[in-house]
MOPAC internal coordinates of N, CA, C and O (Angstrom, degrees):
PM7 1SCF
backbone

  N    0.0000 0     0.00 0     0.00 0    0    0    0
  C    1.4496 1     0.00 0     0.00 0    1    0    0
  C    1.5303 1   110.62 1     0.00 0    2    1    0
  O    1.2310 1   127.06 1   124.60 1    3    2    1
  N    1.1763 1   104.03 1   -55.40 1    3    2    1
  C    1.6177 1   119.12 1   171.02 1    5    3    2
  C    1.8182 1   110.22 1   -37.68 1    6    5    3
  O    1.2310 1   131.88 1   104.92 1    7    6    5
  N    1.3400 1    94.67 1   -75.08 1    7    6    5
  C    1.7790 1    91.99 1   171.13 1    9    7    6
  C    1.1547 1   116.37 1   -51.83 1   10    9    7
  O    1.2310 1   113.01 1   119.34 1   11   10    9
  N    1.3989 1   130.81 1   -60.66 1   11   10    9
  C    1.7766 1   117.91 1  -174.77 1   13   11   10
  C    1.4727 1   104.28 1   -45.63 1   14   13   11
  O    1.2310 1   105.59 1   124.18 1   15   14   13
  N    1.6116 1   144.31 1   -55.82 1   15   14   13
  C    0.9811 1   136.69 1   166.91 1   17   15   14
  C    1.5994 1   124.25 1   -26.14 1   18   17   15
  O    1.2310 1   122.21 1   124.18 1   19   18   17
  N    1.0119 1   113.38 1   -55.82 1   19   18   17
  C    1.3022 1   115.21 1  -160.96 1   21   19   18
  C    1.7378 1    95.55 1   -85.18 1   22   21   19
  O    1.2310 1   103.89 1   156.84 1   23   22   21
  N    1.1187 1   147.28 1   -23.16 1   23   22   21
  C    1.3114 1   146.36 1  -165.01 1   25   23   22
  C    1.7722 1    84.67 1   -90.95 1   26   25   23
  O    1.2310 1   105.69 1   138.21 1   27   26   25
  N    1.3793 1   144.15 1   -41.79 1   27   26   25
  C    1.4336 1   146.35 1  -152.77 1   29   27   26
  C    1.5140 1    94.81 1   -72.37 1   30   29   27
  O    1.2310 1   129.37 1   119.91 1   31   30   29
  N    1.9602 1    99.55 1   -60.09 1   31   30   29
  C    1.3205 1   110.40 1   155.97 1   33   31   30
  C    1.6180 1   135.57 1   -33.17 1   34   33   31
  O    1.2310 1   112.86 1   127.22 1   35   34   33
  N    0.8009 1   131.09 1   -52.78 1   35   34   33
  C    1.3723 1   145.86 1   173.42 1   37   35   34
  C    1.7939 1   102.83 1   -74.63 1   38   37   35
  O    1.2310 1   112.11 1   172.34 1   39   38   37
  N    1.1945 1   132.49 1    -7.66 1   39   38   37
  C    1.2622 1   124.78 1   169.23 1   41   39   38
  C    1.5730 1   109.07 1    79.37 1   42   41   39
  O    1.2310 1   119.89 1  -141.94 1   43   42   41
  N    1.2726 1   117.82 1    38.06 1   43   42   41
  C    1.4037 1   129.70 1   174.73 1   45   43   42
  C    1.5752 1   109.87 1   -71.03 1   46   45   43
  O    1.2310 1   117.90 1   -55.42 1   47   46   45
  N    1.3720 1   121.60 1   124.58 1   47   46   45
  C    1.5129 1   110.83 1  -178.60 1   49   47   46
  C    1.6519 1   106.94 1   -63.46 1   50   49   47
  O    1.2310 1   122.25 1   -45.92 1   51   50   49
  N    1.1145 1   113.30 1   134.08 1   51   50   49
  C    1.8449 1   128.72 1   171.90 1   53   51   50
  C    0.9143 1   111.23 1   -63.78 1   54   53   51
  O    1.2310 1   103.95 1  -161.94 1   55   54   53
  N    1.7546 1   147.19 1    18.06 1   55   54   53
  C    1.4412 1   111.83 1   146.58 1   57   55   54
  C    1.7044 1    85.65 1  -110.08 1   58   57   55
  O    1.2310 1   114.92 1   175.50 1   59   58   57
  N    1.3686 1   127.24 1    -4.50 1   59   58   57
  C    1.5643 1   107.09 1   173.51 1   61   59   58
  C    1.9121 1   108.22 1   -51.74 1   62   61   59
  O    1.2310 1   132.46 1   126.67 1   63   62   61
  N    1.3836 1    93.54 1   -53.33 1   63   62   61
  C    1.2072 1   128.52 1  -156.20 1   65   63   62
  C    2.1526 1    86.32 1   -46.24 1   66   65   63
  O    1.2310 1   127.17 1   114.43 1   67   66   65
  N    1.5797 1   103.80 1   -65.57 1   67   66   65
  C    1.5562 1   134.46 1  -158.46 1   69   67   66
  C    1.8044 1    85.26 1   -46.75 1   70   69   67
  O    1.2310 1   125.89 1   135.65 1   71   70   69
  N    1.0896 1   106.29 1   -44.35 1   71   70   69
  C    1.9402 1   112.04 1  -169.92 1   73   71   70
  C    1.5385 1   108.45 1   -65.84 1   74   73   71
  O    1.2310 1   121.07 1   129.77 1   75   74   73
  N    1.3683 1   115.56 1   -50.23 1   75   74   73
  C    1.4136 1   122.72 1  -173.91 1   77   75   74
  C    1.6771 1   104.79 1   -58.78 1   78   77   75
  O    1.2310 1   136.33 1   137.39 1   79   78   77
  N    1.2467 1    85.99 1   -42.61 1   79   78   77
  C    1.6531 1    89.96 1   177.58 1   81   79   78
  C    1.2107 1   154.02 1   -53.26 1   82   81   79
  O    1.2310 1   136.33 1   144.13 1   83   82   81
  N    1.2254 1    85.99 1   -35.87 1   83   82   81
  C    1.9402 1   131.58 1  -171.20 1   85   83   82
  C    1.3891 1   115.96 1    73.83 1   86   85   83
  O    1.2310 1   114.72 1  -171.87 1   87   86   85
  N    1.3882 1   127.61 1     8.13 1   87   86   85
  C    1.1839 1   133.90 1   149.82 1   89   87   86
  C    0.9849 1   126.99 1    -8.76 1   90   89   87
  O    1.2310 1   111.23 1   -80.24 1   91   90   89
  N    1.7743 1   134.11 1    99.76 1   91   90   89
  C    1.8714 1   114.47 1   177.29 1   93   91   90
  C    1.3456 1   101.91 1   -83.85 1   94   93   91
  O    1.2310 1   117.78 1   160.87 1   95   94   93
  N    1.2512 1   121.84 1   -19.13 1   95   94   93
  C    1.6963 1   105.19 1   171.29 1   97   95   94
  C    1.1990 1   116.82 1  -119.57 1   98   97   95
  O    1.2310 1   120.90 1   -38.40 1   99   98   97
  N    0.8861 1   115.88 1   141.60 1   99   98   97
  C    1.6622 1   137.14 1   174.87 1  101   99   98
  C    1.7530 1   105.34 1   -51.59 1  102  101   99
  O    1.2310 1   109.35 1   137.94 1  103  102  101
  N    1.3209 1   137.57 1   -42.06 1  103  102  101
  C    1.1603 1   137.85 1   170.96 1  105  103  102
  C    1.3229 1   122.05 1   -62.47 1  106  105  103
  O    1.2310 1   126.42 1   174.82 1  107  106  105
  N    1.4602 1   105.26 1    -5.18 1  107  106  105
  C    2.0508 1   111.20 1   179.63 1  109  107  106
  C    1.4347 1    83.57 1   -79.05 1  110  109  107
  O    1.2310 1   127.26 1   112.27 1  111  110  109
  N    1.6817 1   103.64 1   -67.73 1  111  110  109
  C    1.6558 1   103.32 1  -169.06 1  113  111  110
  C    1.3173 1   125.60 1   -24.56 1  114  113  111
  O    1.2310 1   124.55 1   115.92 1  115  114  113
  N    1.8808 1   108.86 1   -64.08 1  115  114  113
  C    1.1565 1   119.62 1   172.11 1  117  115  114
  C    1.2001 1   152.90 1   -35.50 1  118  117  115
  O    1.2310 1   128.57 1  -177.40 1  119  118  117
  N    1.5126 1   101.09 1     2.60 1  119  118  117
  C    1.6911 1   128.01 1  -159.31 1  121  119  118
  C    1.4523 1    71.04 1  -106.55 1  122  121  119
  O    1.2310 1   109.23 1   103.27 1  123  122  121
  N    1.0060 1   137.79 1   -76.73 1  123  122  121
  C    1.7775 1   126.58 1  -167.72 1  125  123  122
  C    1.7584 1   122.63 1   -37.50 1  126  125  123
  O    1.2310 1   126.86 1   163.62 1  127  126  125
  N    1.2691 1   104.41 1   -16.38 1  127  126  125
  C    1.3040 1   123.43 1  -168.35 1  129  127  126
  C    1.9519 1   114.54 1   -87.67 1  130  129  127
  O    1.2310 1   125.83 1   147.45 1  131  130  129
  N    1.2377 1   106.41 1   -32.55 1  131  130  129
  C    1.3680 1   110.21 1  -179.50 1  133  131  130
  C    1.4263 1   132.30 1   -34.11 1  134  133  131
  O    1.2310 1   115.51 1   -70.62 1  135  134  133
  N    1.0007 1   126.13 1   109.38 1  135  134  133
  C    1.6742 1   132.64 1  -178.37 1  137  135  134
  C    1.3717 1   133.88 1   -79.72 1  138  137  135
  O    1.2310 1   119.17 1   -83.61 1  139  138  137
  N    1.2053 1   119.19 1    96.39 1  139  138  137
  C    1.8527 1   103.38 1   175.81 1  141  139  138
  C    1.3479 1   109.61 1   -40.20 1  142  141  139
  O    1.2310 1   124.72 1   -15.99 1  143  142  141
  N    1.2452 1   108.55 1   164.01 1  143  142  141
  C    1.2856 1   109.92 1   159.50 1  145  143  142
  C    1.2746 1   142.19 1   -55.35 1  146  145  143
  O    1.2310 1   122.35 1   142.19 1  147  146  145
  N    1.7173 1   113.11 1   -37.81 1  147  146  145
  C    1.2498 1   138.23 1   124.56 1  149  147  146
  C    1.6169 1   125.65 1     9.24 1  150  149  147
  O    1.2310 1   138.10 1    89.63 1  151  150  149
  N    1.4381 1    82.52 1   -90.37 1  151  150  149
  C    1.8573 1    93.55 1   156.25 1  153  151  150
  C    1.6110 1   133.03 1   -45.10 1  154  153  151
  O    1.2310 1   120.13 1   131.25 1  155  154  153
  N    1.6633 1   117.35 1   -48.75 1  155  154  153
  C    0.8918 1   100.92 1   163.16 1  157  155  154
  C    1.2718 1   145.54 1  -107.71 1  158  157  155
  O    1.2310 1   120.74 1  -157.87 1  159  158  157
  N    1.2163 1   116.18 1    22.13 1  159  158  157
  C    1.1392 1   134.30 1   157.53 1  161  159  158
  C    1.9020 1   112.79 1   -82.69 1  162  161  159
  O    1.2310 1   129.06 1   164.95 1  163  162  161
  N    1.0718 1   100.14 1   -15.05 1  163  162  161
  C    1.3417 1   114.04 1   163.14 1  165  163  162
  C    1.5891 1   122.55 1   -68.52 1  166  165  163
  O    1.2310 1   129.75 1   130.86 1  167  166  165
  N    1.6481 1    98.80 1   -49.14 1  167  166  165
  C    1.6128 1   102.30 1  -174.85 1  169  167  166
  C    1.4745 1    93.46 1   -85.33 1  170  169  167
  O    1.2310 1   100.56 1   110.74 1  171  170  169
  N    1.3012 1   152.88 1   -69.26 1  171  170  169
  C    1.4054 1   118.86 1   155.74 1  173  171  170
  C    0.9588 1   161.69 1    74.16 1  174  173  171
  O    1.2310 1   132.06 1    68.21 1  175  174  173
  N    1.9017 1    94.32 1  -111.79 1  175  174  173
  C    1.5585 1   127.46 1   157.95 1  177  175  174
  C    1.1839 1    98.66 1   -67.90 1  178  177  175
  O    1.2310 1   106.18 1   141.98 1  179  178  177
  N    1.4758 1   143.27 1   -38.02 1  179  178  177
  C    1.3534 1   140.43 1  -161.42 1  181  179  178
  C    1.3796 1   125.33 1   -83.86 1  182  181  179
  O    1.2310 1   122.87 1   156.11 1  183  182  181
  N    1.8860 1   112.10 1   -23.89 1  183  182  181
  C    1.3205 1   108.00 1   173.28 1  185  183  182
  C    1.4511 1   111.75 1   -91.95 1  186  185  183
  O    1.2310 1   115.19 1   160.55 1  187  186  185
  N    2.0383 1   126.73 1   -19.45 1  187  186  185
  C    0.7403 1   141.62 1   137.70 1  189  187  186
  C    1.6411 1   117.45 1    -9.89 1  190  189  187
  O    1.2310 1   126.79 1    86.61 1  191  190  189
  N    1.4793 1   104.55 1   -93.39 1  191  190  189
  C    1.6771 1   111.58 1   166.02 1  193  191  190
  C    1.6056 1   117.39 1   -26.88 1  194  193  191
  O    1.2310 1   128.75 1   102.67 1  195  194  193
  N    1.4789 1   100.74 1   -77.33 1  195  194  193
  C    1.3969 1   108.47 1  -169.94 1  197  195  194
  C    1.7569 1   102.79 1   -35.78 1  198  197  195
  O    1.2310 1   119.63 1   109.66 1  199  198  197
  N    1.1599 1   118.31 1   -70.34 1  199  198  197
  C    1.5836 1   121.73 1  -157.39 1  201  199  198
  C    1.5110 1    92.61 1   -53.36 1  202  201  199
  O    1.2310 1   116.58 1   119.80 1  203  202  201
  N    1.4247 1   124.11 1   -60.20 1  203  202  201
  C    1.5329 1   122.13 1  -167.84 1  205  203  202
  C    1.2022 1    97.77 1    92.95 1  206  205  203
  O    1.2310 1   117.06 1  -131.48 1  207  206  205
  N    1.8504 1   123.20 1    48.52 1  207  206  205
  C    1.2957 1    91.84 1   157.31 1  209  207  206
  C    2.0346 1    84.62 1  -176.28 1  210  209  207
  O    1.2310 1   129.74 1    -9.25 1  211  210  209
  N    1.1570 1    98.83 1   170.75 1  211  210  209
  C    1.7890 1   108.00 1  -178.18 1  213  211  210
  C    1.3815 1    86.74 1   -21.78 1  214  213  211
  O    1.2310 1   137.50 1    -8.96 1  215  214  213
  N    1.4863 1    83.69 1   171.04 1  215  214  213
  C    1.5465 1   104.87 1   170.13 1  217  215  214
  C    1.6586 1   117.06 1  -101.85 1  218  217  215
  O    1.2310 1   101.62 1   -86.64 1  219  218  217
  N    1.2819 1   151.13 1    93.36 1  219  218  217
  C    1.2148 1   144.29 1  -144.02 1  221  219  218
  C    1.8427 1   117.50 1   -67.99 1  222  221  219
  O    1.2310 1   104.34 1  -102.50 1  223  222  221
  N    0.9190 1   146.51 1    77.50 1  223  222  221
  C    1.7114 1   154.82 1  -149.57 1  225  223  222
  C    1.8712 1    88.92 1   -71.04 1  226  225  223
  O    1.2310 1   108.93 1  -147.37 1  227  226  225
  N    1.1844 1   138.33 1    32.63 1  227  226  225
  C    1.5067 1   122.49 1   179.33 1  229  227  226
  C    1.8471 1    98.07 1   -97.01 1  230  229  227
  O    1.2310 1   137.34 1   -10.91 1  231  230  229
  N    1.2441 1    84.02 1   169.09 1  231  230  229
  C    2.0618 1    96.17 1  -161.70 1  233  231  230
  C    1.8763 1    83.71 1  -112.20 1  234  233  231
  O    1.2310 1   136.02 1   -54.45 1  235  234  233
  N    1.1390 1    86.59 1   125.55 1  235  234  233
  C    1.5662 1    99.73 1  -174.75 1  237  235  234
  C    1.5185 1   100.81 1  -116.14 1  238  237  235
  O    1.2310 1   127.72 1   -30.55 1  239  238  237
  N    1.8923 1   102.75 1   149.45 1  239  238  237
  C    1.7777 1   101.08 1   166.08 1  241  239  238
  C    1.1041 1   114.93 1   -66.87 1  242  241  239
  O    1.2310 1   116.02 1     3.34 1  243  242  241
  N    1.7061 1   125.16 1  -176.66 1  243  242  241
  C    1.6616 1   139.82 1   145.32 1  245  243  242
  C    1.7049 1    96.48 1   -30.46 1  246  245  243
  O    1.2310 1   116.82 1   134.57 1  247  246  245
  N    1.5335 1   123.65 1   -45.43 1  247  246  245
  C    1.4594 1   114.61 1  -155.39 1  249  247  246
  C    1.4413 1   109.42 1   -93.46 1  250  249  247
  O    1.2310 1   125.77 1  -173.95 1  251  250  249
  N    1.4884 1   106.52 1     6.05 1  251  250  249
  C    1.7241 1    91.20 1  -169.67 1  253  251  250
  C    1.2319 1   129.05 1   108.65 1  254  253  251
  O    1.2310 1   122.01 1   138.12 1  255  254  253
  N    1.4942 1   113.76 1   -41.88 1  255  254  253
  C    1.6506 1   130.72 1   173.35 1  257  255  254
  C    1.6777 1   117.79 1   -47.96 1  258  257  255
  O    1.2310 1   112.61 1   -34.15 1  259  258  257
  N    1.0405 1   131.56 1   145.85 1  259  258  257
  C    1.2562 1   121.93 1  -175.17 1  261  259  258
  C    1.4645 1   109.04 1   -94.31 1  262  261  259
  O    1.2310 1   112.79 1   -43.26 1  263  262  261
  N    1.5889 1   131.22 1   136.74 1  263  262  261
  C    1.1325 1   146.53 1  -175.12 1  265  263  262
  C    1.4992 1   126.59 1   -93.30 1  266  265  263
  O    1.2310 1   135.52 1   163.96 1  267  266  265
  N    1.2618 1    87.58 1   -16.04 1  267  266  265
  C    1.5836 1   101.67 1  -163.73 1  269  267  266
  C    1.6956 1   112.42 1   -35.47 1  270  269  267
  O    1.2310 1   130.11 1   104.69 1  271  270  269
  N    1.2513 1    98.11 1   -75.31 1  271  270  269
  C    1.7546 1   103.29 1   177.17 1  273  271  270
  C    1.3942 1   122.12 1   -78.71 1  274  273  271
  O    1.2310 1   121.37 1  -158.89 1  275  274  273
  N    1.3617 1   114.99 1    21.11 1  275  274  273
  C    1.9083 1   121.99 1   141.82 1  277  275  274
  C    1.1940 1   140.61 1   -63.85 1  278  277  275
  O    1.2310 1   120.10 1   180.00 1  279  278  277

């Protein structure tokens, strides 16, 4: 328990995490993953900062492409 925490913590991608584990589903993992609000209002402010600029509200695919006017 201790380790899955601290790897969720540390920003380990969740199916690395799901493999180490032996996890057959990805939703066991995901229980390690949960965010206060705190948190994400934290990460956020942080991609916010980083870019230096609005925050962009468009609905994007799995691939990245922008959806908006679909």
């Amino acid at each position: 328990h201790t380790y899955a925490c601290k790897l969720a913590e540390e920003g380990v991608n969740p199916v690395a995490v799901q493999k180490l584990l032996g996890h057959s589903k990805i939703e066991t993992t995901l229980i390690y993953y949960r965010l206060t609000d705190n948190e994400i209002l934290s990460q956020g402010m942080k991609l916010n900062y980083e870019n230096k600029s609005p925050v962009n509200h468009r609905f994007c695919s799995e691939n990245g492409s922008d959806m908006s006017d679909k």
